[in-house]
N, C-alpha and C positions, 0 to 999 in steps of 0.2 A: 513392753520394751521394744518387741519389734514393730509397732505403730509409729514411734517415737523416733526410731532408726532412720526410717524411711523417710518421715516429712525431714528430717535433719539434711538428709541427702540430696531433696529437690532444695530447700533453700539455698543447701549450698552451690546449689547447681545456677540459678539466677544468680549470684551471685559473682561467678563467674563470667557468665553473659554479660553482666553490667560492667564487670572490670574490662572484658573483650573491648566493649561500645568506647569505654572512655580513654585508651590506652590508641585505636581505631582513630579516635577524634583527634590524641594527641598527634598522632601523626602526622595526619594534614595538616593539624596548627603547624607545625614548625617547619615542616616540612615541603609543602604544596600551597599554600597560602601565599598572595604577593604582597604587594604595598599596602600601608596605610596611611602612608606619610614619611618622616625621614627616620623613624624609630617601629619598630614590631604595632601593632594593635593594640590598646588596649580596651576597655568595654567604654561602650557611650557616656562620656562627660560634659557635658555641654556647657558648664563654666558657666549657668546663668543665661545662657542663650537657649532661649524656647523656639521650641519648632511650628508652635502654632503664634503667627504674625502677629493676629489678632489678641489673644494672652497676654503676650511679651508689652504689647502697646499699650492694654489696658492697665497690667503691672505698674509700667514707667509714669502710665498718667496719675496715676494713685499713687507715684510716689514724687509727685511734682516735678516731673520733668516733661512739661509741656511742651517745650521748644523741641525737644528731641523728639516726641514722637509726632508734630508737625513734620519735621524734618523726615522720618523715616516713611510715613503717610504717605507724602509728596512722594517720595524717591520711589515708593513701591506703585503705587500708581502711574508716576512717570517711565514706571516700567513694563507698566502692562502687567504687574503682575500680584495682580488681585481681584479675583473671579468676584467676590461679594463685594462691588464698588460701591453700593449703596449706605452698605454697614460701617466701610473704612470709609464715605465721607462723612458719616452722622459721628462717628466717634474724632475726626478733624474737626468737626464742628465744635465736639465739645475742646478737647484741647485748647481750639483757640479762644473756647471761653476763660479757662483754666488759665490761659497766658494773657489774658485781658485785652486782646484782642478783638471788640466786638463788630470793628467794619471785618475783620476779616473772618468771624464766625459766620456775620450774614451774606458774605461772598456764596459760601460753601452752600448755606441752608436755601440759598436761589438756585443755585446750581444742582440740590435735591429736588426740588422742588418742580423743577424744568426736567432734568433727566429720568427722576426716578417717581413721578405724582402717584402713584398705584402700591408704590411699598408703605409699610407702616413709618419708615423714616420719615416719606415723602410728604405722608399726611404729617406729620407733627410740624417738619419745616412749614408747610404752608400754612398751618396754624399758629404758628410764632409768628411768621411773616403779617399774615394778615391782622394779629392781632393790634402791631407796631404799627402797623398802614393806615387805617383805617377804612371808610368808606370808597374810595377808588377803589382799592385792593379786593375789597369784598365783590365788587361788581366784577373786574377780573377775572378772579376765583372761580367764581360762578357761573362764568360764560356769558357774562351779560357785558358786551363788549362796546356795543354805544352808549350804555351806562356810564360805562368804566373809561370811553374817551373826553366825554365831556367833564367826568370827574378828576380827572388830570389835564385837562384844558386847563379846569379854575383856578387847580392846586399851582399848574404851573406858573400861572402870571405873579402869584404872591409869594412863590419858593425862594430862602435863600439858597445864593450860589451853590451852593457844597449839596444840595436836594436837587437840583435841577435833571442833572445826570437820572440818575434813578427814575424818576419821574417822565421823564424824555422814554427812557427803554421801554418803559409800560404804556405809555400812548403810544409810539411805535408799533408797539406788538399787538394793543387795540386795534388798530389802523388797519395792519395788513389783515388783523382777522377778518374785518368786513370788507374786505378787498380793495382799499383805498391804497396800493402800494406806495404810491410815488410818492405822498403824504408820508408812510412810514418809512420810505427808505430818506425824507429829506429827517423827520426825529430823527435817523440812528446817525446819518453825518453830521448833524447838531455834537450830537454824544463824542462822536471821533477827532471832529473839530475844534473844539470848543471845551474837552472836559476829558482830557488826557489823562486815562491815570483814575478815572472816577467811578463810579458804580457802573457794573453793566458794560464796562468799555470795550473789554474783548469780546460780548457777545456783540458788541454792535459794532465791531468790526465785520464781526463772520456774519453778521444778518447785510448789513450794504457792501462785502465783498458778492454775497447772491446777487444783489441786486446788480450790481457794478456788470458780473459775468453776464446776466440775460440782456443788459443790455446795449452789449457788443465790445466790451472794454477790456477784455482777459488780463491783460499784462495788469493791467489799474486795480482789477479785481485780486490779482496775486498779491501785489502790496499791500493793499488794505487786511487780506487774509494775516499775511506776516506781522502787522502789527498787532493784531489780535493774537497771535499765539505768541511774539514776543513779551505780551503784558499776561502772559499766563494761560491763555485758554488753552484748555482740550475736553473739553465736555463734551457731550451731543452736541449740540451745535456747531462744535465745531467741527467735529465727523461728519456732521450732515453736511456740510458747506463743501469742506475737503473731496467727499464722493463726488457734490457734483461739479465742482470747478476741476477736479484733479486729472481726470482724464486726458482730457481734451487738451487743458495746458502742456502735461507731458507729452502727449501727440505733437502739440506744435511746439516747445521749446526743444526738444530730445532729438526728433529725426529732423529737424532744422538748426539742427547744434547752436542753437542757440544761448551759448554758455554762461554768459550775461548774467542770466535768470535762473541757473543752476541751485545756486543756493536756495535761495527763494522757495522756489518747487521743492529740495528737500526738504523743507520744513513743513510744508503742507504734506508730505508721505511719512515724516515721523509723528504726525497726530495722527496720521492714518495706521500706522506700525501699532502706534500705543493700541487704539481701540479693534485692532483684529484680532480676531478670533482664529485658531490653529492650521484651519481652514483656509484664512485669509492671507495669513501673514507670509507665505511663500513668492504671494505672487506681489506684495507691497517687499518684499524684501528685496527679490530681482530688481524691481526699480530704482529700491535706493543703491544697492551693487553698483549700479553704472554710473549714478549721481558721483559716489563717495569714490569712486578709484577715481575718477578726477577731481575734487574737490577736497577730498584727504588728502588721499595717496600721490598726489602731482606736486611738486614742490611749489609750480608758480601760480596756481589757482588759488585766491581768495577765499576766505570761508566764513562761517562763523564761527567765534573761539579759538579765530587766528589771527597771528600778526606775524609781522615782518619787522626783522631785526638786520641791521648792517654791521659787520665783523668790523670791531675796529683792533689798533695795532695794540697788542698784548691780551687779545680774547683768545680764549680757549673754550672746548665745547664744554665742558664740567663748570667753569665760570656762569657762563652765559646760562646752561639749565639751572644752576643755583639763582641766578638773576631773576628766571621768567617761573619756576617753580616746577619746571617739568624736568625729563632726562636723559642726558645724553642717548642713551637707545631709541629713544620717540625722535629726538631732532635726525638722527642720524637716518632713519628711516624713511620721515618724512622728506628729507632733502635729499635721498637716495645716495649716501655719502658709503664709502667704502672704507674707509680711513677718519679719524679723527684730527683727521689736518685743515684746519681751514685757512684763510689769506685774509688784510684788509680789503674791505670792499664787496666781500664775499655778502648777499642776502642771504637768509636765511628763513623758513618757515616755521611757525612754533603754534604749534594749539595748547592752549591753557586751561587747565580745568580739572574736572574729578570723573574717576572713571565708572561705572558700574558693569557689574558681571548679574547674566542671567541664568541657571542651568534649569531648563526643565529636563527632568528625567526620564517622563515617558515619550520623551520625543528626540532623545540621545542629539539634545541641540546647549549650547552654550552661544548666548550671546552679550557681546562688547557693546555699551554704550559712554557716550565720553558726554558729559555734561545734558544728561538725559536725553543724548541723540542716536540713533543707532549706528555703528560703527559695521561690522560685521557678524555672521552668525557661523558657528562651525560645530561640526561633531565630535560626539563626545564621549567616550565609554564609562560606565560609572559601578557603584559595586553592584556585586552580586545580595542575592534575595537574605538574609540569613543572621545570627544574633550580631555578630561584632566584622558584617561585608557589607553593610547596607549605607549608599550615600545619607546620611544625615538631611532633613530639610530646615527650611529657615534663614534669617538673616545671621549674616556674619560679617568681621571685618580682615583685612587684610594685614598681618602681623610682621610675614616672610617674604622676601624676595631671593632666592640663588639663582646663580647661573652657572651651568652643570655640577649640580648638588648632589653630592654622596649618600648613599643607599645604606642603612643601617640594620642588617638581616641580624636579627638577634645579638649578640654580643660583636659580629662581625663588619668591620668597615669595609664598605664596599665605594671604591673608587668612581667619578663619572668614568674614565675611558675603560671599565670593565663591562664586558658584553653583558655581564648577570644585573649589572645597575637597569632597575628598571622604570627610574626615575627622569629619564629624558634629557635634553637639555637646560629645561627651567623649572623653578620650582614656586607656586604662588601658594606661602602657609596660609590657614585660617585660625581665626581665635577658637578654636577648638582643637583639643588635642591630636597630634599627629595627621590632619586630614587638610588636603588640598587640593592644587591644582598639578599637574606637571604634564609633559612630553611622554614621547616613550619609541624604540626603537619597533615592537610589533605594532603596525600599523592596523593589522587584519584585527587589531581588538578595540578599535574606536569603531563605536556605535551598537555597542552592546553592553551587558552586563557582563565586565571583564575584570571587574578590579576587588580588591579589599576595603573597598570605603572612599576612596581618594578616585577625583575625575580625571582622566587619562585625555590628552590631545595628542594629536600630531604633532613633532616637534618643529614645524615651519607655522603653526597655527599657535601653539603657543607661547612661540619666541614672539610675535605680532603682541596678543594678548599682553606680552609681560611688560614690552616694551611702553604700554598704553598706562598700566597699574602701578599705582602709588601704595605705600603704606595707610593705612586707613582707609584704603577704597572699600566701598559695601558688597558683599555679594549673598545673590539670593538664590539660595537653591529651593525649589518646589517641586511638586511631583507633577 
């Protein structure tokens, strides 16, 4: 009996320690915990939204919805923000099999093929490729390059129209391998001239903008670059091209303010944005900073995914954003307006388009792009380490917009003009429950692990941010 006594006493005894822990835990929950959104925490829902990109893509394609995961492919990419680019273009590839799209699966599977030869994707792509090609292709392949010129000499004279393109980029890139430049830079302006729009067009953009810059033409070279990225490119290629035209353009169009060419040159620094590396991207960022507060942020600078609109008599700013599809806080901004007053005759600046948000969270960065271009980057504070503090990763979409939204501490409403609201001035919901974007009046806690789940800005950075975001905009959070 006194054996018996005893163990009865220590169990009761942990038992006690455990009710200590979780009574200990309740506290902070309710007590010391901040935001998670406009209502308390509750545990990770994700409503169908997978944290692994890749998952989520494979999911959608298996369950036929191939356009959406082209569409999501593209945007993630165009965002820079997919470390296995190799893997997310073999499964684009497939997609646009799935969507019967076969010029544009074989876009991607050259584009494997060129960027990525040494992965396992890269060998399958060129094995489909060469399969469909035949004997040229095979010589190609193989490095056998005056083979493979004179075997697309023959094929060329008997090609219909619609083959020629293609056919052209491959003698071209024979050419210059045996150092016959001139010969292949006249192939790729065949290609640019002559077959707009066709196989191969924006690489052979970026291949005779090279040529165009060595030999003495810069400005001529920037155009030709921009058609090639306007028709889509941003592979290798066009990386490579961008590094070596990009400098020296910015040297001489920037400290010769030469504003003209402004656009232009951003666009060659957002292919370059796309493919940098964490490393890189600080000092391609500053560049574009200076491009974009005047070609955004100025009301009378030109841009791309801009127009200009004339007040006429009975326009109002809420009209006019219903009209072009953006909103009154974006035009208001962009025209540096104070008021909602405008006059006839009054111009106006409007960018149109869709916005994407980036948050990487080991780098307490969020960045604004508007029609996959880079807008700005800012800091960020995000949750803390722990079961229901931790920012969420993944794609999401954009559900909520407030402007100073009320703070929901447990059963209690809490006002914006109450100093305990730690909700900021705006509020950017996500399709996931209670987690977002907002403001916040402690500044000292952007750019750390400061929150409950929900990513915390300065409240001048992310009234910019709110005024840019639509309902439906994407946003990618990664680690």
């Amino acid at each position: 009996m006194a054996r018996r006594r005893r163990r009865t006493k220590r169990v009761s005894g942990w038992w006690w320690a455990a009710a200590a822990v979780v009574v200990a835990l309740a506290c902070w929950y309710f007590f010391f915990r901040e935001e998670g959104g406009l209502e308390p925490l509750r545990p990770l829902e994700p409503s169908g939204v997978s944290s692994d990109a890749f998952a989520e893509w494979k999911a959608d394609l298996q369950a036929g919805n191939a356009k959406k995961v082209i569409e999501k492919i593209n945007a993630a990419l165009a965002g820079g923000a997919v470390k296995n680019r190799a893997a997310a273009l073999w499964l684009l590839a497939e997609a646009h099999a799935k969507a019967g799209d076969e010029q544009g699966r074989r876009k991607v599977l050259e584009r494997l093929a060129r960027d990525f030869p040494d992965t396992d994707v890269g060998v399958k792509a060129r094995a489909e490729l060469s399969a469909s090609s035949g004997g040229a292709m095979d010589y190609f392949l193989k490095g056998d390059y005056r083979k493979a010129a004179k075997a697309f000499e023959l094929k060329l004279e008997n090609a219909p129209e619609g083959k020629k393109a293609e056919i052209l980029w491959y003698l071209g890139r024979s050419k210059e391998e045996l150092g016959a430049k001139a010969s292949a830079a006249e192939c790729f302006r065949r290609i640019v001239e002559d077959h707009p729009g066709g196989a191969n067009y924006a690489d052979a953009c970026f291949k005779l903008a090279a040529f165009t810059f060595d030999a003495g033409h810069p400005l001529e070279a920037l155009k030709i670059f921009v058609k090639g990225s306007d028709a889509g490119g941003d592979g290798k290629l066009a990386v490579e091209t961008a590094k070596h035209i990009g400098p020296s353009l910015y040297e001489m169009l920037v400290t010769d303010g030469k504003r003209a060419y402004w656009d232009d040159l951003r666009e060659l620094y957002c292919v370059l944005w796309r493919a940098a590396d964490d490393e890189e991207r600080p000092a391609v960022e500053k560049k574009l900073d200076k491009l974009n507060a005047y070609l955004i942020f100025t009301p009378v600078a030109p841009c791309r995914d801009a127009v200009f609109y004339t007040v006429k008599s009975g326009d109002s700013l809420s009209k006019i954003a219903l009209k072009h599809h953006t909103k009154v806080g974006l035009i208001k901004r962009l025209n540096l307006l104070k008021s909602d007053t405008i006059y006839p005759g009054q111009k106006l600046k409007i960018l149109q388009g869709k916005a994407t948000i980036i948050v990487r969270k080991s780098l307490f960065r969020l960045t604004l792009l508007f029609n996959d271009r880079y807008i700005r980057s800012y800091p960020v504070g995000i949750g803390r380490a722990g079961l229901n503090t931790e920012t969420p990763t993944g794609q999401f979409k954009v559900i909520a917009l407030d402007v100073d939204p009320v703070w929901y501490k447990g059963d209690e409403r809490i006002p914006p003009e109450d100093p305990r609201n730690i909700l900021g001035t705006r509020w950017i919901g996500l399709d996931i429950p209670h987690y977002g974007i907002h403001g916040t009046r402690d500044e000292s806690s952007v750019g750390k692990t400061s929150s409950a789940g929900c990513i915390r800005m300065r409240n001048r950075d992310v009234e910019e941010v709110y005024d840019f975001v639509s309902i439906g905009d994407l946003v990618i959070i990664e680690d």
